[in-house]
C-alpha positions in Angstrom: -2.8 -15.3 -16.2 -1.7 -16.1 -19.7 1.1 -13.8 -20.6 -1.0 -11.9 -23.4 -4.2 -11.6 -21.2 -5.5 -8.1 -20.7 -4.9 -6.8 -17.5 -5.9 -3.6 -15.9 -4.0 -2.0 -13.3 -5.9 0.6 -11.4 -3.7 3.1 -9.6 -0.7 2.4 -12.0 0.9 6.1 -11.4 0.9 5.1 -7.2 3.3 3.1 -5.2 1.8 0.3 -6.1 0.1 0.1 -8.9 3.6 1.2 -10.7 5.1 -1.7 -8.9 2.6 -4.2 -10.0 3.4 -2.6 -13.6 6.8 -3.0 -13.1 6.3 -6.5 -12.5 4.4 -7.7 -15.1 6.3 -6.1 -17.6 9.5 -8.0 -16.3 7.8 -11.0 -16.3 6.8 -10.9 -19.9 2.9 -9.5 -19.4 2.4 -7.6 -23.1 -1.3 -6.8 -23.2 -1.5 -4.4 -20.2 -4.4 -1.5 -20.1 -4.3 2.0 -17.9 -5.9 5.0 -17.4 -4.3 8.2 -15.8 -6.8 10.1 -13.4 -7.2 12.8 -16.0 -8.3 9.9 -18.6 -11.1 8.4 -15.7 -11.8 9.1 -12.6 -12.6 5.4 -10.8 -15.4 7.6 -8.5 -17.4 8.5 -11.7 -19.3 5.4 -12.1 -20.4 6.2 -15.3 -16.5 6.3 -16.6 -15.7 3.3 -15.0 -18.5 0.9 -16.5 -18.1 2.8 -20.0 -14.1 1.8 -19.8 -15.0 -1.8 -18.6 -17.5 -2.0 -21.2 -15.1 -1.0 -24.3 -11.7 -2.4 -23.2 -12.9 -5.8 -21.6 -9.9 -6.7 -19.4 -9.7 -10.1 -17.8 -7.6 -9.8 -14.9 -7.7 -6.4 -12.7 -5.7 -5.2 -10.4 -7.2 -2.6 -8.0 -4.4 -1.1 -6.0 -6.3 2.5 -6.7 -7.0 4.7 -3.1 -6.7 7.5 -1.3 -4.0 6.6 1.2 -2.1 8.6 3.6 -0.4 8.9 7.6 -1.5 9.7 10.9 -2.0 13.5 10.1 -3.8 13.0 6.4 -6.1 10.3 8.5 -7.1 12.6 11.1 -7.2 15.6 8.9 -9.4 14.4 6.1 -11.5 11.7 7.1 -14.9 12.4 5.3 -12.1 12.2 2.0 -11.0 8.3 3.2 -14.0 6.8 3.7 -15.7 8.7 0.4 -13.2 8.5 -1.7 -12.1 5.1 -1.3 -15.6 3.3 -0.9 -16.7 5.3 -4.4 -13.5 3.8 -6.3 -14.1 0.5 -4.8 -17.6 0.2 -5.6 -17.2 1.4 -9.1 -14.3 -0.9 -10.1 -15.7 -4.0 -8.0 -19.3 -3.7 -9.7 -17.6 -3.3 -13.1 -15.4 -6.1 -13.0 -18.2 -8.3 -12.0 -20.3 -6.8 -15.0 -18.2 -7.4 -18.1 -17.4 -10.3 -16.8 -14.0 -10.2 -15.3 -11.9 -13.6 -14.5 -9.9 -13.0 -11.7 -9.6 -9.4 -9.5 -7.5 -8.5 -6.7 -8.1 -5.9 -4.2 -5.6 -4.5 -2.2 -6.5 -3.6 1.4 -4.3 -2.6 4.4 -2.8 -4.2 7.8 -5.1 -1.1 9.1 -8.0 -3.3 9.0 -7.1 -4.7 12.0 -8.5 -4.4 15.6 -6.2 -1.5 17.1 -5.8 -4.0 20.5 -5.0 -7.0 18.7 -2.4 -10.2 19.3 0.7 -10.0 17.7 1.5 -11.2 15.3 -2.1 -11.0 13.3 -3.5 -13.4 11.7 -6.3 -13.0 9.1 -9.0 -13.9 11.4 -8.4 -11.3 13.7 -10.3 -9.5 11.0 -13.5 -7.7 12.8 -12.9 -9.0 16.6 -12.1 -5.6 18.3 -12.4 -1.5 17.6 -9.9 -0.3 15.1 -7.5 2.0 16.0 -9.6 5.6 16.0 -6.7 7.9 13.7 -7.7 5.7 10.7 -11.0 4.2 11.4 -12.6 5.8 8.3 -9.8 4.2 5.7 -9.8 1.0 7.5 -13.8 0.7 7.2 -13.8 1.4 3.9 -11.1 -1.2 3.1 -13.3 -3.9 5.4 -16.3 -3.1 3.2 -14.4 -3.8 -0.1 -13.3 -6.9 1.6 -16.5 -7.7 2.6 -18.0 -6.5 -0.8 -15.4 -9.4 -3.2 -16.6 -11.6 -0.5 -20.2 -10.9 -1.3 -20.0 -11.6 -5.2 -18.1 -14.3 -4.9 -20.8 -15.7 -3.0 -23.5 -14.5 -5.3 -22.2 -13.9 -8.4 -19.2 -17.0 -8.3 -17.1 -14.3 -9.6 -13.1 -15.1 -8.5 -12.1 -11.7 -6.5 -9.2 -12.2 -4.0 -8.0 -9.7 -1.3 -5.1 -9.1 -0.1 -3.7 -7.1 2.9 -0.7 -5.5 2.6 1.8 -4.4 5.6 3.3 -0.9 5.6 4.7 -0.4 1.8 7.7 1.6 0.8 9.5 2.0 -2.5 9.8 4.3 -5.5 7.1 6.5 -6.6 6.0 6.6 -2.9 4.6 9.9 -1.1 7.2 12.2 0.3 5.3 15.0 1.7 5.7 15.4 5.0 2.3 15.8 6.1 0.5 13.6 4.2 2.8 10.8 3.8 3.9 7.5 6.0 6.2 7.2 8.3 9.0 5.7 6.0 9.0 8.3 3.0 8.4 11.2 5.4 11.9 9.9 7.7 13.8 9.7 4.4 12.9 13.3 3.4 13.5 14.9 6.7 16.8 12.6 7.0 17.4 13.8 3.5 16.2 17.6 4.0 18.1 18.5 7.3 21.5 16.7 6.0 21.4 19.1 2.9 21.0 21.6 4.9 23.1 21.4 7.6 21.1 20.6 10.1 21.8 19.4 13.7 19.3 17.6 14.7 16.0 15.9 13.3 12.6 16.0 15.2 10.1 12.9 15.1 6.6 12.5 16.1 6.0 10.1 18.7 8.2 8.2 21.5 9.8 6.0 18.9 9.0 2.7 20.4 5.8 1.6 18.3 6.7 -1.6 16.5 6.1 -1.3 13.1 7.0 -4.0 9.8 7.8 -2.7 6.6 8.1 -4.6 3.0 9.3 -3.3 -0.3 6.9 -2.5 -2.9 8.3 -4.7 -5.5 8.2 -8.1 -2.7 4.5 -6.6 -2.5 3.6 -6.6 -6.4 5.4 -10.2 -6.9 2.9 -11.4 -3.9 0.1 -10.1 -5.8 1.1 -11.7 -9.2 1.9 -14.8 -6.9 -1.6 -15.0 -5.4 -3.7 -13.9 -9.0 -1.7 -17.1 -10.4 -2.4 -19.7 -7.7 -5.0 -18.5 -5.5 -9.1 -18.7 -5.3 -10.2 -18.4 -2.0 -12.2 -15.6 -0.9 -10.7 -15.1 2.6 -8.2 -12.7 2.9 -3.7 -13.3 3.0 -1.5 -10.8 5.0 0.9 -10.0 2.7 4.6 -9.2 4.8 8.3 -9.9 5.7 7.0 -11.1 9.3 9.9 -9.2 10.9 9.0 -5.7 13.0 11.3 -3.0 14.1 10.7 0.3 16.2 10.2 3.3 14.7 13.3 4.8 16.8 15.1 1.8 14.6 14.1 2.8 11.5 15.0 6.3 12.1 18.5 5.6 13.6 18.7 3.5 9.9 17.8 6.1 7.9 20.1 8.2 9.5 22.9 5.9 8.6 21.7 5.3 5.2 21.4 9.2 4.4 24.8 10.0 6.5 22.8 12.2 8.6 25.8 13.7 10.8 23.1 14.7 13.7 20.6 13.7 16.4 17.1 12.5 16.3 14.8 13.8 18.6 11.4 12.8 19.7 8.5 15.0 19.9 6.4 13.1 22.5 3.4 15.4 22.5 2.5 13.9 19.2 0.2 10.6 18.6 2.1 7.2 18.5 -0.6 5.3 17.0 -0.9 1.8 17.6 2.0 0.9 19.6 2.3 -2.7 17.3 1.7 -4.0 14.3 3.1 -6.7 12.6 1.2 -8.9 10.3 1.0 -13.1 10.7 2.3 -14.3 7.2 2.3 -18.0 8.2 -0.9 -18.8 5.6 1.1 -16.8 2.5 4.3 -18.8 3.5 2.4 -21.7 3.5 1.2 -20.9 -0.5 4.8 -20.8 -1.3 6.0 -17.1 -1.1 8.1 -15.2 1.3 9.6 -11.8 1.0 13.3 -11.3 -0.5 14.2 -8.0 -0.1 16.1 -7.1 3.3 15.0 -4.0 5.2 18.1 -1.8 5.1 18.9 -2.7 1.3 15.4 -1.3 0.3 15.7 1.6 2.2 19.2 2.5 0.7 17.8 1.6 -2.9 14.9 3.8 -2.4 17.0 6.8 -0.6 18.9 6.8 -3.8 15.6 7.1 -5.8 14.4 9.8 -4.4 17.8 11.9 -4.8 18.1 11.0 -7.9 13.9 12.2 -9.0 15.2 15.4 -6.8 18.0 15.8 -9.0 15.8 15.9 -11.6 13.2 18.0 -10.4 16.0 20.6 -10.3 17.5 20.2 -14.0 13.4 20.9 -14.8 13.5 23.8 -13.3 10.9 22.6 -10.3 
């Protein structure tokens, strides 16, 4: 990407679309194009090819979705495998049609068989059931997969995927229902040590393994990857390091100076019990993550006290 080529960033209000926004501008990217929901909504197809067809971008980044936890998953699943295979469709098709250089699609380390070995490498893709909570997200993402695949193949268009681990940063998704793990932790953490609270309850046992990167290592992958790679088949994007979720609680504890105890509530789903992605073949193209685990949560605790800082100066 030359540093004045038009770039679209779909999603560019979410966790990480604003990231990829981020940085690009900080590495000197001028000529960048956006649309707010309001302006188009990526499942009108209509919208989308009428906005491809005026503003012409070369490079796109489609990190636009409906994403959400275990309890959004279950709860809505007709809404994650609509919703997400409409915006998909639309943007793919449309790149492909005015004639798009290079695209990336964001997918998820959901894609993955739920009984898979650890850690998992990209061709684990398709070899086993998915895990059942998300099963209508993580099909959707295979098909977009499956769906840059296809036009590369057909077309010779240059559409890369690339599969994120679990993402946390600013601008993520704090409400406690519909949110991940991470953002929900820090909230309650944040929540019950404002109030006084003694003790903070979690869903789960604790023990699941999960690995978590910071949004910004995530969008300088991406703008790693749009610069130097052209093969179809999909790279796990990670740090390659795991920890349980009873880890990341006691962390966020510390990092909040939450005074109390964590408690389990074990009548609630775990969810897959690991997963941690294989990010030998990205390590191997020259990029590993930078940002240590506890220094990204601490950066992004103090985020979100300050935006509820100033949610209460607005009156909110």
């Amino acid at each position: 990407m030359e540093k004045d080529s038009k770039i679209y960033v779909a999603g560019h209000l979410g966790l990480v679309g604003s990231a990829i926004m981020r940085t690009l501008k900080e590495q000197g990217f001028t000529n960048l194009v956006v649309r707010t929901h309001a302006e188009m909504d990526l499942e009108d197809q209509h919208a989308v090819h009428q906005f491809f067809e005026q503003e012409k971008p070369e490079h796109v980044f489609l990190a636009a979705a409906k994403v959400g936890g275990i309890y959004a998953n279950n709860t809505y699943p007709a809404d994650f495998i609509y919703d997400n295979l409409q915006i998909q469709n639309n943007v793919i098709h449309a790149s492909y049609l005015s004639g798009v250089k290079k695209l990336c699609f964001l997918g998820s380390s959901c894609i993955y068989p739920k009984i898979a070995p650890q850690p998992m490498k990209e061709e684990y893709l398709l070899d086993g059931k998915l895990e059942p909570t998300n099963e209508p997200y993580a099909v959707a993402k295979i098909a977009g997969i499956k769906m840059c695949q296809a036009y590369n193949r057909q077309y010779g268009t240059h559409f890369i995927s690339v599969m994120p681990t679990n993402l946390y940063g600013p601008n993520d998704n704090f409400d406690l229902q519909n949110s991940h793990v991470l953002p929900a932790l820090i909230r309650k953490f944040v929540e019950a040590r404002d109030s006084g609270k003694r003790s903070v309850t979690i869903w789960g046992t604790g023990n699941p393994r999960r690995e978590f990167l910071h949004v910004d290592d995530m969008a300088a992958a991406c703008l790693f990857l749009m610069n130097t790679y052209n093969d179809g088949e999909i790279v796990n994007i990670g740090s390659g390091a795991d920890i349980t979720i009873k880890e990341l609680a006691l962390m966020i504890g510390e990092e909040t100076r939450f005074r109390g105890t964590i408690e389990f509530d074990t009548s609630k789903p775990d969810g897959t019990l690991r997963k941690l992605l294989d990010v030998g073949k990205l390590n191997r193209l020259g990029w590993k993550a930078k940002i240590p685990l506890r220094e990204g949560i601490h950066s992004v605790i103090t985020w979100y006290e300050e935006s509820l800082k100033e949610q209460t100066m607005q009156g909110k």
